[in-house]
Biotite code that builds the C-alpha atoms (Angstrom):
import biotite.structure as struc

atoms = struc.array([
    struc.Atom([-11.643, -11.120, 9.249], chain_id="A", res_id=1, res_name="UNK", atom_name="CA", element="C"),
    struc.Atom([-12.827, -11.670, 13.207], chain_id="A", res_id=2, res_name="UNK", atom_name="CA", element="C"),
    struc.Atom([-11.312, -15.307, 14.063], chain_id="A", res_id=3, res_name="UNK", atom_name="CA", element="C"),
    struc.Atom([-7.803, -17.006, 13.271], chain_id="A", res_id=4, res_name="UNK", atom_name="CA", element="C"),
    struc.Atom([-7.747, -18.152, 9.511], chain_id="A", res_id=5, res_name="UNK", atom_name="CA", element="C"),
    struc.Atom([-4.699, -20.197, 9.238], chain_id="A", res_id=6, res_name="UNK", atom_name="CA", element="C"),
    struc.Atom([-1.431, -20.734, 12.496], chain_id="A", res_id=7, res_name="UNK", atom_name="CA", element="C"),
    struc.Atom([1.746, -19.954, 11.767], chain_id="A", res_id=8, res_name="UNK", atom_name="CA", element="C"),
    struc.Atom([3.510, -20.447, 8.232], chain_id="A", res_id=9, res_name="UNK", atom_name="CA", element="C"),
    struc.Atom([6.806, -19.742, 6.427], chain_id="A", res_id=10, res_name="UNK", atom_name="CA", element="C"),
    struc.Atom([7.547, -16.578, 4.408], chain_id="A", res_id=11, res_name="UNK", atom_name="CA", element="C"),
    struc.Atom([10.848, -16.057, 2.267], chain_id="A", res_id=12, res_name="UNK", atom_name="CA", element="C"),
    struc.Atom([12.128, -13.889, -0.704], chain_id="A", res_id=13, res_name="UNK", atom_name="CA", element="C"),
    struc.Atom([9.970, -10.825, 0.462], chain_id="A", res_id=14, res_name="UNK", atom_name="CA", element="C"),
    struc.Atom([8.382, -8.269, 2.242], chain_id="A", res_id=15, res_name="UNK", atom_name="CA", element="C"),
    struc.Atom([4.558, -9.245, 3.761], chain_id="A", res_id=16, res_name="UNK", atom_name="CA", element="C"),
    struc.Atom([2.666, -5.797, 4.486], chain_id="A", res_id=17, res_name="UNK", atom_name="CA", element="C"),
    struc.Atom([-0.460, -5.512, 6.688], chain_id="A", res_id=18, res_name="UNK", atom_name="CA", element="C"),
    struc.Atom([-1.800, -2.517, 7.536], chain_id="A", res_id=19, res_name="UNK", atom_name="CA", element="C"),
    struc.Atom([-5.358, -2.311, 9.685], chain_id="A", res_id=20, res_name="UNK", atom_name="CA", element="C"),
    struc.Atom([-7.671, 0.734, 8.069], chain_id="A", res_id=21, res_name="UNK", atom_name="CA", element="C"),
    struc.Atom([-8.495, 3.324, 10.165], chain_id="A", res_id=22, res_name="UNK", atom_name="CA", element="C"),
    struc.Atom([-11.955, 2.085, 10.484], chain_id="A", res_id=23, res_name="UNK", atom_name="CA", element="C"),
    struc.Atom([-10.823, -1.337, 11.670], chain_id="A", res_id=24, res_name="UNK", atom_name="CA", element="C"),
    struc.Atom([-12.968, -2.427, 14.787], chain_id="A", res_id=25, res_name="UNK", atom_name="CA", element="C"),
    struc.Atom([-10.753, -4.934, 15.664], chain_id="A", res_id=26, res_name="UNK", atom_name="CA", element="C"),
    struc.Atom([-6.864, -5.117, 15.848], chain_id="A", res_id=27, res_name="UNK", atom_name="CA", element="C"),
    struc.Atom([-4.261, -7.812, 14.995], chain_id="A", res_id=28, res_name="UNK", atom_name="CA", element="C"),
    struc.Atom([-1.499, -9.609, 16.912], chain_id="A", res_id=29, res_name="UNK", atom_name="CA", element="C"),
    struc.Atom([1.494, -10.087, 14.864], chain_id="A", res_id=30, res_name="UNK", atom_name="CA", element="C"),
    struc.Atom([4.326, -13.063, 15.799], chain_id="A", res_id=31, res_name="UNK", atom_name="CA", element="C"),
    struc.Atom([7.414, -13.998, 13.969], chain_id="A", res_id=32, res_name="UNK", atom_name="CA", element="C"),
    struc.Atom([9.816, -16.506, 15.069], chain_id="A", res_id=33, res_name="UNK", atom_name="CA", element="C"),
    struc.Atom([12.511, -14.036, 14.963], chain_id="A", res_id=34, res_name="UNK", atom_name="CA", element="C"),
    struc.Atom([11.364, -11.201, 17.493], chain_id="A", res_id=35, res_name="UNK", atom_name="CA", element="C"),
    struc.Atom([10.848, -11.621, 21.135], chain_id="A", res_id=36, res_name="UNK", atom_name="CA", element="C"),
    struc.Atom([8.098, -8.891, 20.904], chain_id="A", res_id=37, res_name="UNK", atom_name="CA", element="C"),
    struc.Atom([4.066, -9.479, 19.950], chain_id="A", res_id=38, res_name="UNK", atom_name="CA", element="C"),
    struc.Atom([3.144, -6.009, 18.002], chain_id="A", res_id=39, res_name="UNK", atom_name="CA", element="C"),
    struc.Atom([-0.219, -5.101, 18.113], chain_id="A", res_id=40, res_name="UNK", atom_name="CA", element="C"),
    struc.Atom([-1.623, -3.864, 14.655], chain_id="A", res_id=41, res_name="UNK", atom_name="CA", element="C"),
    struc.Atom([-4.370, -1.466, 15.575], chain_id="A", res_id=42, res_name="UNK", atom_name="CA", element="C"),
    struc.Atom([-6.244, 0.816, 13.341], chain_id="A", res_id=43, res_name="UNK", atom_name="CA", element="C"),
    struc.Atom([-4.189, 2.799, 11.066], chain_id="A", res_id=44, res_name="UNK", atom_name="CA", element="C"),
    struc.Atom([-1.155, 0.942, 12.047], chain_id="A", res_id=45, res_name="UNK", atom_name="CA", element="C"),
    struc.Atom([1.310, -1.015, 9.537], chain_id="A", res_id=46, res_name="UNK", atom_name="CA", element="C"),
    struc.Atom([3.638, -4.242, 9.578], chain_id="A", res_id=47, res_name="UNK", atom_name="CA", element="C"),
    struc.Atom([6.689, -4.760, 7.766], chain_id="A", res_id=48, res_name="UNK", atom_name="CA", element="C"),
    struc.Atom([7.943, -7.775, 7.526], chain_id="A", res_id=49, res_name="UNK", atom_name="CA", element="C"),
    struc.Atom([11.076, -8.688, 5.780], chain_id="A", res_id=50, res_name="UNK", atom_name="CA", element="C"),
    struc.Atom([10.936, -12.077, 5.012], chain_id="A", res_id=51, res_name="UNK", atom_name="CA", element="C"),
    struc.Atom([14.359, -12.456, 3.578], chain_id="A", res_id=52, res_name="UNK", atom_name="CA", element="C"),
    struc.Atom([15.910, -15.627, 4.137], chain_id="A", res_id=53, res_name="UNK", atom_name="CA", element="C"),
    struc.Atom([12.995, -17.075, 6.080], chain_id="A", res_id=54, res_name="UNK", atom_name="CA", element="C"),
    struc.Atom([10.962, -16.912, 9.053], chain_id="A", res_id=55, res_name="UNK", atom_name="CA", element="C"),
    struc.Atom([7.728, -18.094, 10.916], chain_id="A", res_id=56, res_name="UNK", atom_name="CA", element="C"),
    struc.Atom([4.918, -15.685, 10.779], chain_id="A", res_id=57, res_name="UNK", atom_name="CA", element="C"),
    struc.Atom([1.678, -15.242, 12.050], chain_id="A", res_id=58, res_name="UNK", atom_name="CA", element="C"),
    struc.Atom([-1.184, -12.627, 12.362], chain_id="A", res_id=59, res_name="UNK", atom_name="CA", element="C"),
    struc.Atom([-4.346, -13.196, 14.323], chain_id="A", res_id=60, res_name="UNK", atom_name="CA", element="C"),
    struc.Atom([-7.625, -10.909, 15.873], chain_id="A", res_id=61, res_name="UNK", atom_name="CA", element="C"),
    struc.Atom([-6.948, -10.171, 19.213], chain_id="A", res_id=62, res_name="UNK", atom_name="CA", element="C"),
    struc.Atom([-10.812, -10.653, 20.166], chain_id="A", res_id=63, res_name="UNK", atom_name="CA", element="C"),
    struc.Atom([-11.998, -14.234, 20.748], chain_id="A", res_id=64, res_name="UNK", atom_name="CA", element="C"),
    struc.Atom([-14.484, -14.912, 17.906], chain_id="A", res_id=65, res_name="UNK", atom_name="CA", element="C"),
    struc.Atom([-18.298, -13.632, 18.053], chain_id="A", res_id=66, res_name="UNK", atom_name="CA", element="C"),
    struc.Atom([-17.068, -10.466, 19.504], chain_id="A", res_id=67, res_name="UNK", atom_name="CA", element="C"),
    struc.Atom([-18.601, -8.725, 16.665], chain_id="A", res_id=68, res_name="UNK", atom_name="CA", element="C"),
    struc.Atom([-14.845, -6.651, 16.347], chain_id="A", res_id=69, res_name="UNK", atom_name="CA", element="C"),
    struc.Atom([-14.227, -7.321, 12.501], chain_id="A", res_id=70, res_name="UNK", atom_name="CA", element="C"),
    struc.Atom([-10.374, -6.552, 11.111], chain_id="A", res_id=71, res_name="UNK", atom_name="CA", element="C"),
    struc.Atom([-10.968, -4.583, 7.921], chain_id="A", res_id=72, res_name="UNK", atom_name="CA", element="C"),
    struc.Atom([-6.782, -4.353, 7.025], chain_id="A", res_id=73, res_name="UNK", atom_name="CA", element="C"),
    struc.Atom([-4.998, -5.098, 3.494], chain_id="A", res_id=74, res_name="UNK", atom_name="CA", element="C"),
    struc.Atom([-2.362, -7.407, 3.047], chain_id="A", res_id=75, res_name="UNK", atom_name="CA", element="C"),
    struc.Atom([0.842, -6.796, 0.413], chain_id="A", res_id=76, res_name="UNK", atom_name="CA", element="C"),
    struc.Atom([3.492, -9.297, -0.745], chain_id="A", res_id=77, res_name="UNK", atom_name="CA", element="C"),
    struc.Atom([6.710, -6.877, -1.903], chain_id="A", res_id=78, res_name="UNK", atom_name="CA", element="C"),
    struc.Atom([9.099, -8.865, -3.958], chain_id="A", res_id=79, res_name="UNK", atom_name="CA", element="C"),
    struc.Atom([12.664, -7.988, -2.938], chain_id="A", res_id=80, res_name="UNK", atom_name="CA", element="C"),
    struc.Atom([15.583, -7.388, -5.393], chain_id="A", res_id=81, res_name="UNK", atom_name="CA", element="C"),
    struc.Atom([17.326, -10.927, -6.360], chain_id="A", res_id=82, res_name="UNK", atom_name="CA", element="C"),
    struc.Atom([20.266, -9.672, -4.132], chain_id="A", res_id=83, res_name="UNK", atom_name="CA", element="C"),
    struc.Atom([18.234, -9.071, -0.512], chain_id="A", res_id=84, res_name="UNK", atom_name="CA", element="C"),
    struc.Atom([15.971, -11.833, -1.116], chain_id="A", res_id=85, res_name="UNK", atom_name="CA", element="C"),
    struc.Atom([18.404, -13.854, 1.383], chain_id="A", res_id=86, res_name="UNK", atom_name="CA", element="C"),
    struc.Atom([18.908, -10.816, 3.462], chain_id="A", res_id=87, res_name="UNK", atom_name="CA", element="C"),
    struc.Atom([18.568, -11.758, 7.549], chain_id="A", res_id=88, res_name="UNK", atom_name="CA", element="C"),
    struc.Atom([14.870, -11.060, 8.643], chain_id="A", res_id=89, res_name="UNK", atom_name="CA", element="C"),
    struc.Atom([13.563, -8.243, 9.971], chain_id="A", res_id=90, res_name="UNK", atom_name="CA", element="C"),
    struc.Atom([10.183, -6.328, 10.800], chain_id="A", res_id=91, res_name="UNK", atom_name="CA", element="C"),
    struc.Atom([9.405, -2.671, 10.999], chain_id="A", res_id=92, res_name="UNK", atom_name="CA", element="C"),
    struc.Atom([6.226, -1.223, 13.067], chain_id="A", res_id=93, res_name="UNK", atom_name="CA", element="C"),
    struc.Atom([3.920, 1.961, 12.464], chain_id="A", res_id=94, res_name="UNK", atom_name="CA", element="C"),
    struc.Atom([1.292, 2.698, 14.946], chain_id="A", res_id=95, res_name="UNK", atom_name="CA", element="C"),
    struc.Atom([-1.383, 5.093, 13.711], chain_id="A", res_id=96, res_name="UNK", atom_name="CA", element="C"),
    struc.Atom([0.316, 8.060, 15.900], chain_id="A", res_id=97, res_name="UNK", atom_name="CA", element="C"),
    struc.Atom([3.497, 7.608, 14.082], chain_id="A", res_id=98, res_name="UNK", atom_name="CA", element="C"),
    struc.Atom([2.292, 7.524, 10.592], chain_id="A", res_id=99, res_name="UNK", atom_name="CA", element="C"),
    struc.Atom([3.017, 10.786, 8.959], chain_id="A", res_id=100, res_name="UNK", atom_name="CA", element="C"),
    struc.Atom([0.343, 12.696, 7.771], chain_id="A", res_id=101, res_name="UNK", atom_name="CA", element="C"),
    struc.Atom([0.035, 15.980, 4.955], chain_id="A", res_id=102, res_name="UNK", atom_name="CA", element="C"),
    struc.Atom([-3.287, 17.706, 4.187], chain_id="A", res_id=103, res_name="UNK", atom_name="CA", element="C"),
    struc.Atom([-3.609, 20.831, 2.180], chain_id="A", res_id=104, res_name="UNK", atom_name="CA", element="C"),
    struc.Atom([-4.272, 24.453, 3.063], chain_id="A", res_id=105, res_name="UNK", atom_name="CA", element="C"),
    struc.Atom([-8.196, 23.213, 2.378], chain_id="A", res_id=106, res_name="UNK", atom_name="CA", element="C"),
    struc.Atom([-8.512, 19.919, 4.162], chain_id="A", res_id=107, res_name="UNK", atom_name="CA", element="C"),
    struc.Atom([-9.496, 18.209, 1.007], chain_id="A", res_id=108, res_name="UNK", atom_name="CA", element="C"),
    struc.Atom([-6.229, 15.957, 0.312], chain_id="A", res_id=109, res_name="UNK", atom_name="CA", element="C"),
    struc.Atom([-4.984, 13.825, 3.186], chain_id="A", res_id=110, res_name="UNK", atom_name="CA", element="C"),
    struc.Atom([-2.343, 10.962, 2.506], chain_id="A", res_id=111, res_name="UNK", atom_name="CA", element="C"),
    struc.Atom([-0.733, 8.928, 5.182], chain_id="A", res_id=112, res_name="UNK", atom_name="CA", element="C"),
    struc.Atom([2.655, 8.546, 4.420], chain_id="A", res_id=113, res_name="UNK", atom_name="CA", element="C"),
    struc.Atom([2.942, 4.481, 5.247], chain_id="A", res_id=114, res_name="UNK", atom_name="CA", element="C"),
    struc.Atom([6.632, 3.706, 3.572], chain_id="A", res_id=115, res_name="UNK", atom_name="CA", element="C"),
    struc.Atom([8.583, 6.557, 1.587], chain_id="A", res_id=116, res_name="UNK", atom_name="CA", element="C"),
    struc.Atom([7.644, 10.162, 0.883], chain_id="A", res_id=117, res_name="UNK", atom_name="CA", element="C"),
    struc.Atom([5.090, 12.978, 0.198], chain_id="A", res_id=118, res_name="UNK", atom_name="CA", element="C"),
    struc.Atom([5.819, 16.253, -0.332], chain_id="A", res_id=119, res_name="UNK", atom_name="CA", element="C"),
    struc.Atom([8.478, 16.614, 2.296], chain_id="A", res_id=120, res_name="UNK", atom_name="CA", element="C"),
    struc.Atom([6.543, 13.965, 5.073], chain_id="A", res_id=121, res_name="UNK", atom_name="CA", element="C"),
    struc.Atom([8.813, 10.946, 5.060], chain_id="A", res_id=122, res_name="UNK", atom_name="CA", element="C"),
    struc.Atom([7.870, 7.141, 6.594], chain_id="A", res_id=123, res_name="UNK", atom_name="CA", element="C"),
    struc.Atom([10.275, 6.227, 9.121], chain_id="A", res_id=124, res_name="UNK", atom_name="CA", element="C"),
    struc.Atom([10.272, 2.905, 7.784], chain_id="A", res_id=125, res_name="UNK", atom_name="CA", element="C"),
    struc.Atom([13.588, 2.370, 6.222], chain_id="A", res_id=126, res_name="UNK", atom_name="CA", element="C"),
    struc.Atom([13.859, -0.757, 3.584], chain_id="A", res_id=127, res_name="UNK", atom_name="CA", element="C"),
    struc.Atom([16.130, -1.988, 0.915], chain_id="A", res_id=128, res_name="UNK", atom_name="CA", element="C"),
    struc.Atom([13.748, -1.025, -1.511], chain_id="A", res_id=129, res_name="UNK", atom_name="CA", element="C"),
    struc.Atom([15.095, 2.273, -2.139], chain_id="A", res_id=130, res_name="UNK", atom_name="CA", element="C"),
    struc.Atom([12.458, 3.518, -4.312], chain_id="A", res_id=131, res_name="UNK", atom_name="CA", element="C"),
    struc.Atom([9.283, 2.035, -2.521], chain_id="A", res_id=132, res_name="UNK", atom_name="CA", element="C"),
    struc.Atom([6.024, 4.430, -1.495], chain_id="A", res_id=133, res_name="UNK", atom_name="CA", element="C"),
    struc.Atom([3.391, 3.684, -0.244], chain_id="A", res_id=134, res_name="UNK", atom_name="CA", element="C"),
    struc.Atom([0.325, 5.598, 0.221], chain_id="A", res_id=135, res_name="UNK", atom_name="CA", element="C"),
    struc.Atom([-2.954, 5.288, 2.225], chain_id="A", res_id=136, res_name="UNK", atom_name="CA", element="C"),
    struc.Atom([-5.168, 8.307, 0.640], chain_id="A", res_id=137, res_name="UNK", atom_name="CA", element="C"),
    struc.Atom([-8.158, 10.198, 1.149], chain_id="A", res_id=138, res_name="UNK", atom_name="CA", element="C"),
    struc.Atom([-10.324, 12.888, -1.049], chain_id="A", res_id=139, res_name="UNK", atom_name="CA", element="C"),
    struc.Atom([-12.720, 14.561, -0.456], chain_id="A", res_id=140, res_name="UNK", atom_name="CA", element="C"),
    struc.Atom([-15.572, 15.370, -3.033], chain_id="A", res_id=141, res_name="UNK", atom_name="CA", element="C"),
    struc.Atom([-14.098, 17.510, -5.934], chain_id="A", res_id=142, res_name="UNK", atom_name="CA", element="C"),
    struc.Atom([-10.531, 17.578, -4.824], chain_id="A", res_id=143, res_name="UNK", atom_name="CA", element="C"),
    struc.Atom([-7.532, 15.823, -6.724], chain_id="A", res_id=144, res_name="UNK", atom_name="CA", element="C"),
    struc.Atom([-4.012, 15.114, -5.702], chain_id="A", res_id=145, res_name="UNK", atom_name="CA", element="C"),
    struc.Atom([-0.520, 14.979, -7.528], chain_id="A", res_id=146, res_name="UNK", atom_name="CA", element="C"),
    struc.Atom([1.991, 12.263, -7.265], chain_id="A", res_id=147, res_name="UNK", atom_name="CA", element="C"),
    struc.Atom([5.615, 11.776, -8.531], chain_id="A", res_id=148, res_name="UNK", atom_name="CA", element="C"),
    struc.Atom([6.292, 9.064, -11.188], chain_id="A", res_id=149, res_name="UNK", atom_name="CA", element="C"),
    struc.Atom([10.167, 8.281, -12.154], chain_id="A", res_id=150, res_name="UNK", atom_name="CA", element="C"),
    struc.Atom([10.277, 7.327, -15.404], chain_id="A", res_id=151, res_name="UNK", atom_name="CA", element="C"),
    struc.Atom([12.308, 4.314, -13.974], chain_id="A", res_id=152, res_name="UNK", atom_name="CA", element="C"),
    struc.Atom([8.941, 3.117, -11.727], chain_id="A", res_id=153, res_name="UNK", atom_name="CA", element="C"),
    struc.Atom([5.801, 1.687, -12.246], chain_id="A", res_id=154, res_name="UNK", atom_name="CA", element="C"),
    struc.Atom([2.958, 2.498, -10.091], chain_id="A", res_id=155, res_name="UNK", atom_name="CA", element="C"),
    struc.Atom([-0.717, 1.555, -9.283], chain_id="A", res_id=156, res_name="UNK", atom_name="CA", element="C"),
    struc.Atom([-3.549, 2.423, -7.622], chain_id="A", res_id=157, res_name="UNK", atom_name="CA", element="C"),
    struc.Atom([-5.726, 0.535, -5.429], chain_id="A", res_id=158, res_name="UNK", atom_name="CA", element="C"),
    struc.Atom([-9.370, 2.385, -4.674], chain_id="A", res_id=159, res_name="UNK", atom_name="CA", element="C"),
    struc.Atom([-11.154, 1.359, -1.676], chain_id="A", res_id=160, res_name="UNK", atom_name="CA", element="C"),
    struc.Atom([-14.377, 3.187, -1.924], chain_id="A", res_id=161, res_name="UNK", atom_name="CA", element="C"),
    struc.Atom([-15.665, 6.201, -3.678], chain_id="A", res_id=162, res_name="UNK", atom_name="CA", element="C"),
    struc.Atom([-14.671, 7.440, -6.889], chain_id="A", res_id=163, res_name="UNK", atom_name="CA", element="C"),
    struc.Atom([-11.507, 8.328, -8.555], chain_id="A", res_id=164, res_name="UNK", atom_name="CA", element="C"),
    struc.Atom([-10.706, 9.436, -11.961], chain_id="A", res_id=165, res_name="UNK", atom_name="CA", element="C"),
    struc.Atom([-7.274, 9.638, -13.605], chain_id="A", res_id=166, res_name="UNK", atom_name="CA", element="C"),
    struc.Atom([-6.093, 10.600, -17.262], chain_id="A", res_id=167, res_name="UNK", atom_name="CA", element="C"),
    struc.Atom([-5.614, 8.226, -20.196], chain_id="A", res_id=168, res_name="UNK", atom_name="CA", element="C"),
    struc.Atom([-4.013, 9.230, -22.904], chain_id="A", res_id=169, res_name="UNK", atom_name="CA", element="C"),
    struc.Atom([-5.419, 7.908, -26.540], chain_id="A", res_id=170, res_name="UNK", atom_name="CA", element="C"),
    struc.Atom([-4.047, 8.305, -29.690], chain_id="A", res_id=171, res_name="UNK", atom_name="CA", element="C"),
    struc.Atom([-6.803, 10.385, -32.208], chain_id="A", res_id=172, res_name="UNK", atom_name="CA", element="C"),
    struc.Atom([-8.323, 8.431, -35.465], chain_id="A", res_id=173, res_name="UNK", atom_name="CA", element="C"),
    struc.Atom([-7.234, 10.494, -37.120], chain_id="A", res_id=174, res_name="UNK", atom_name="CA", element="C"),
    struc.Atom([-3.694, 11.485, -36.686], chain_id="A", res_id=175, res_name="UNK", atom_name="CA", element="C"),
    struc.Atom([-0.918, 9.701, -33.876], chain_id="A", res_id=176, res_name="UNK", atom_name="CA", element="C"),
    struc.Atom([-1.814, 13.043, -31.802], chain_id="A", res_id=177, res_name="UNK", atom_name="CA", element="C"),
    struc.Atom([-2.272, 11.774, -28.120], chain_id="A", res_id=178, res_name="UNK", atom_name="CA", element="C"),
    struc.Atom([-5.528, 13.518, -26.656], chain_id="A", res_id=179, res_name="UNK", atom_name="CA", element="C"),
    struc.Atom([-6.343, 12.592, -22.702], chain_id="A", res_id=180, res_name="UNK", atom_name="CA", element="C"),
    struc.Atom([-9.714, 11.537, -21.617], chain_id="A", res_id=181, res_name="UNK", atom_name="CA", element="C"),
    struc.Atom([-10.812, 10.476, -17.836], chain_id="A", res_id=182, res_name="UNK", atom_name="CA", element="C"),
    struc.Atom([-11.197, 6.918, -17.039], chain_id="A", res_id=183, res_name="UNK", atom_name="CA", element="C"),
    struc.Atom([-13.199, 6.288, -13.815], chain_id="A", res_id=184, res_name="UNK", atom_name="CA", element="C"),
    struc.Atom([-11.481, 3.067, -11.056], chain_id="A", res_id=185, res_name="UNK", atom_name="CA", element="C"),
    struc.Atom([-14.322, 1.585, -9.379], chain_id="A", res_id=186, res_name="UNK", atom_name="CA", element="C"),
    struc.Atom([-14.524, 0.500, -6.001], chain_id="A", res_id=187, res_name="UNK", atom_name="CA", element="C"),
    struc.Atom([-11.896, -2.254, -5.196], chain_id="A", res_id=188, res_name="UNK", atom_name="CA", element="C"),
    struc.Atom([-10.357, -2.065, -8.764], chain_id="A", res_id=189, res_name="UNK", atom_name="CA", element="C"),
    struc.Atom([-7.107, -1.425, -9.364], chain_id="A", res_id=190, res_name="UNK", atom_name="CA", element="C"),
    struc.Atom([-5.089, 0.997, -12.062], chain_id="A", res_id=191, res_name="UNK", atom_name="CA", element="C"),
    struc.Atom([-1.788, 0.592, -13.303], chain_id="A", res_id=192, res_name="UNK", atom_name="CA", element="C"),
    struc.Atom([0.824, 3.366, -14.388], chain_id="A", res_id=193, res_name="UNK", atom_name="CA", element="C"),
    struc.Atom([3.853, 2.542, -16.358], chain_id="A", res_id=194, res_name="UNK", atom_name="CA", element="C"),
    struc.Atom([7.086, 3.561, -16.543], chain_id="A", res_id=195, res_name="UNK", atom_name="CA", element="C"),
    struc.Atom([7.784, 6.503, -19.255], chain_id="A", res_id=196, res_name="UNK", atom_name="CA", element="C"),
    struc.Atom([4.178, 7.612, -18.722], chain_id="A", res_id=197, res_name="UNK", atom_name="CA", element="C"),
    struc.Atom([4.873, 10.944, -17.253], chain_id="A", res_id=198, res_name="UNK", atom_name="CA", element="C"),
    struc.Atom([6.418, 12.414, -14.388], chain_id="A", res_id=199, res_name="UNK", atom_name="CA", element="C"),
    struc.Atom([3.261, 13.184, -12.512], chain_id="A", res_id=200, res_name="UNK", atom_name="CA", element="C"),
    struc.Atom([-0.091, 11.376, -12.220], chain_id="A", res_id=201, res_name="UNK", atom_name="CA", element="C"),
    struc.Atom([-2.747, 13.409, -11.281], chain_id="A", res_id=202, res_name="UNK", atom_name="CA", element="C"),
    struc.Atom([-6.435, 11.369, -9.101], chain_id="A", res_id=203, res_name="UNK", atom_name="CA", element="C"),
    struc.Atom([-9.125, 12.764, -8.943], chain_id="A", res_id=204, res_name="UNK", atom_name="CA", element="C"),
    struc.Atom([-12.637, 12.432, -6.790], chain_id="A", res_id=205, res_name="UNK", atom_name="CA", element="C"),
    struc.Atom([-15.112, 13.258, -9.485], chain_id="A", res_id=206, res_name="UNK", atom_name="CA", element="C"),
    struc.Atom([-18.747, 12.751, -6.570], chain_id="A", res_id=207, res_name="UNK", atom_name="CA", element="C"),
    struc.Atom([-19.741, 16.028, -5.517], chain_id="A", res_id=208, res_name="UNK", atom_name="CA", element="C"),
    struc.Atom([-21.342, 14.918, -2.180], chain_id="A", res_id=209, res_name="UNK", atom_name="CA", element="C"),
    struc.Atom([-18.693, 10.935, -0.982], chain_id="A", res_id=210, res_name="UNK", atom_name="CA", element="C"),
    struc.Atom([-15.240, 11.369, -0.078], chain_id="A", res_id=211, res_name="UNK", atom_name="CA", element="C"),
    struc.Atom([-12.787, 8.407, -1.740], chain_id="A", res_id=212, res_name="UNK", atom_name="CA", element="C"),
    struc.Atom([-9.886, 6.161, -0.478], chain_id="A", res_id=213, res_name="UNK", atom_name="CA", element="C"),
    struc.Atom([-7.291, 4.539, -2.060], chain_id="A", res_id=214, res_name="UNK", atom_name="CA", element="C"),
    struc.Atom([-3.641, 3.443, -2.111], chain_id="A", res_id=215, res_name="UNK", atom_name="CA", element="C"),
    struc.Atom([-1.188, 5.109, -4.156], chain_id="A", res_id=216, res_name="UNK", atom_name="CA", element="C"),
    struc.Atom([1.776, 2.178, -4.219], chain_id="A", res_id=217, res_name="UNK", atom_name="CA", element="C"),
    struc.Atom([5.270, 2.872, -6.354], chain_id="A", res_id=218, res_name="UNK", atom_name="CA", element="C"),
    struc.Atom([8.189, 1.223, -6.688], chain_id="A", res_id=219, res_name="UNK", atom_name="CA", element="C"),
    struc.Atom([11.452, -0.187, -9.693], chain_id="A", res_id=220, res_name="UNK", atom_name="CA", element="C"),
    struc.Atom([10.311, -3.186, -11.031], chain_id="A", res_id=221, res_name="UNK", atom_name="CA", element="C"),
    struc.Atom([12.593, -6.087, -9.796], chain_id="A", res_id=222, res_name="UNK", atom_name="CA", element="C"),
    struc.Atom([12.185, -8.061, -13.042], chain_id="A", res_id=223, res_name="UNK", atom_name="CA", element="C"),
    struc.Atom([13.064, -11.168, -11.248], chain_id="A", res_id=224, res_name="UNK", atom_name="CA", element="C"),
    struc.Atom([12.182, -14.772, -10.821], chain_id="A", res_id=225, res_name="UNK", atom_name="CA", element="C"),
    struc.Atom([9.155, -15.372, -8.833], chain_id="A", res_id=226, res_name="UNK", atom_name="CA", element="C"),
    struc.Atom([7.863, -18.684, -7.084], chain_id="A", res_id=227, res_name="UNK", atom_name="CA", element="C"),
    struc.Atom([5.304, -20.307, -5.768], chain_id="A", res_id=228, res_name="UNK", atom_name="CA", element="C"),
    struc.Atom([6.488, -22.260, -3.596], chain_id="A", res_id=229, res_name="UNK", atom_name="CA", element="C"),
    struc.Atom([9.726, -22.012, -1.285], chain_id="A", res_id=230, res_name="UNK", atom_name="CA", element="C"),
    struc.Atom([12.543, -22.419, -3.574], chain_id="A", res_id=231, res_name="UNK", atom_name="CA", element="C"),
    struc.Atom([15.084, -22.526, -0.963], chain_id="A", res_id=232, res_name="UNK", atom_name="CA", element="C"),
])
């Protein structure tokens, strides 16, 4: 994205994510009709903004068109539990300083710890959604990170570029025995994890010469009504 898509427009009911990649040559200016303040989403920065009962909203390139400074960002609706949907708005800013980062004893894992936790590196984003992570990840060739899965949350993946691998388990023709076999996730496909499918799930970068990138997102499933349009 390098010009203005769309002005400003209503959000209600949930959370709107944006977070620029680290790449990004270009960076955007977020408004909502609740905050005084214009926050500048640079690379490796995140928004969070909790729609709630409603507000005015809009993100936009800080450089005029034909600048040649393309946003490359990602943008996630959250659904909130049926009992903060009409919570009072808010919004909760990252920059990329401020994002908390682990890497291994190698250098071969690194996750950026956007919302929630990773092995004792903890967003300080605070939402209602208790049980929300969110994960910007890297790998590079060969290695393979762990994540927690509660049995009570479903997860998925998002990859970005590269490869990544994760187990599948399949029952055997011949008896119910469950046997686990590596299914690959292409480049901008996504990979779902349900609940009761282990405690752990275990990605992998299979290439022995590209790094990959993904998101690792987490989080109880609200179960409730969804629309698609403003119902209130």
């Amino acid at each position: 994205m390098d010009h203005p898509i769309f002005g400003a427009h209503p959000h209600a009911g949930f959370l709107a994510v944006t977070y620029m990649f680290e790449d990004s040559q270009g960076t955007f200016r977020n408004r909502w009709s609740k905050g005084s303040e214009q926050d500048l989403i640079g690379p490796g920065s995140i928004h969070w903004t909790q729609a709630g009962s409603g507000m005015m909203h809009e993100e936009v390139p800080i450089d005029p068109p034909g600048t040649n400074k393309p946003c490359h960002g990602l943008q996630m609706f959250v659904k909130l539990p049926a009992d903060q949907e009409l919570s009072p708005p808010a919004s909760f800013h990252l920059n990329a300083n401020d994002v908390p980062v682990y890497q291994d004893n190698e250098l071969s894992v690194c996750v950026r710890v956007l919302v929630g936790s990773y092995k004792d590196n903890e967003s300080s984003i605070k939402t209602g959604n208790s049980g929300l992570t969110f994960l910007n990840v890297h790998l590079k060739p060969g290695a393979t990170a762990t994540f927690h899965h509660p049995s009570d949350q479903t997860a998925f993946i998002f990859n970005i570029h590269g490869k990544v691998t994760a187990p599948h388990s399949s029952s055997s023709n011949t008896n119910n025995d469950q046997e686990q076999e590596e299914v690959e996730i292409g480049e901008h496909a996504a990979a779902i994890f349900a609940p009761d499918g282990g405690d752990c799930i275990q990605l992998t970068n299979p290439s022995l010469d590209a790094p990959s990138e993904f998101f690792c997102v987490r989080d109880i499933p609200t179960r409730n009504h969804s629309f698609r349009e403003d119902p209130l």
